[in-house]
N, C-alpha and C positions, 0 to 999 in steps of 0.2 A: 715831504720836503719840496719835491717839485711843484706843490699846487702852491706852494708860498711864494718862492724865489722865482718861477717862472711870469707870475703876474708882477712882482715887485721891479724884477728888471724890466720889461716891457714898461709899465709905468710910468717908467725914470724916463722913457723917449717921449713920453706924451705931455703935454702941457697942464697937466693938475697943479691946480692952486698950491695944496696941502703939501705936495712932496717939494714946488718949488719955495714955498714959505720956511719948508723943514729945513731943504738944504743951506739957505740965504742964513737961514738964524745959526746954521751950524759951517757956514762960510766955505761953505763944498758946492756952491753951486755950478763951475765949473770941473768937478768930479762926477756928476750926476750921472751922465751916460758911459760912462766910462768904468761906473760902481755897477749900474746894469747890465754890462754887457760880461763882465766878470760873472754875476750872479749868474747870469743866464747859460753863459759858458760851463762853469762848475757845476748844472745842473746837466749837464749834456755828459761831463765829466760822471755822474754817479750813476747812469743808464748801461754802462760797461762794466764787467766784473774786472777787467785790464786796466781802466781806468778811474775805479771808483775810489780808489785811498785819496788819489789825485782830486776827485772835487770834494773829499772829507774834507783834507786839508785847508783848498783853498775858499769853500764856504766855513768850516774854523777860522782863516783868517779874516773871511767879511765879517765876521759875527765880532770877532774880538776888536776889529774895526769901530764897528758898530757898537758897542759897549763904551767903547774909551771914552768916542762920542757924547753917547747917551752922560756919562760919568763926568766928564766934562760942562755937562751943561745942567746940570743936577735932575737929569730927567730916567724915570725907571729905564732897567736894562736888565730886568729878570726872562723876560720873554726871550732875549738875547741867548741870555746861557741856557736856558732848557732847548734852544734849537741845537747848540753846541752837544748839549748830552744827547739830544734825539739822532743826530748824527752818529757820533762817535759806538753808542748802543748800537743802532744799528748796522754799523760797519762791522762793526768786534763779535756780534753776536747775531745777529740777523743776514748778513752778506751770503749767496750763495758759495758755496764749497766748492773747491775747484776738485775734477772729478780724475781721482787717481787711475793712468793707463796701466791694465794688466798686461 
């Protein structure tokens, strides 16, 4: 998840044609760094087992962001939800066990 999100937010500060075209045609051009920096947050958020439900959530809510988007403009948004499940899995069932004191 972090090799996604952490390039995608970084990205969004850099002058690419493709993400400033995406955002212009999807009228977020003024959200751009501000949707990276969130991403890049939330991935800093899922490196703590204290912290980690907290950047579930808040990368579920860029995803479902992101879908409305994508749903809006009649452009796929299946890549969207399988980030959503690859999260959620691996929080539910993958997240390390916090380790009971005797």
């Amino acid at each position: 998840i972090a090799s996604i999100f952490i390039p995608a937010g970084v990205m969004k500060f850099m002058e690419n044609e493709q993400i400033i075209a995406n955002f212009s045609k999807w009228d977020l051009l003024k959200l751009k760094e501000i949707i990276g920096v969130f991403e890049i947050l939330s991935v800093v958020l899922l490196w703590f087992t204290r912290t980690n439900l907290y950047g579930v959530i808040s990368l579920s809510f860029i995803m479902i962001g992101a879908i409305y988007t994508h749903v809006t403009h009649s452009e796929p948004y299946f890549f969207n939800l399988a980030i959503i499940f690859v999260l959620w899995i691996n929080y539910l069932f993958v997240k390390p066990k916090k380790k009971i004191k005797k």
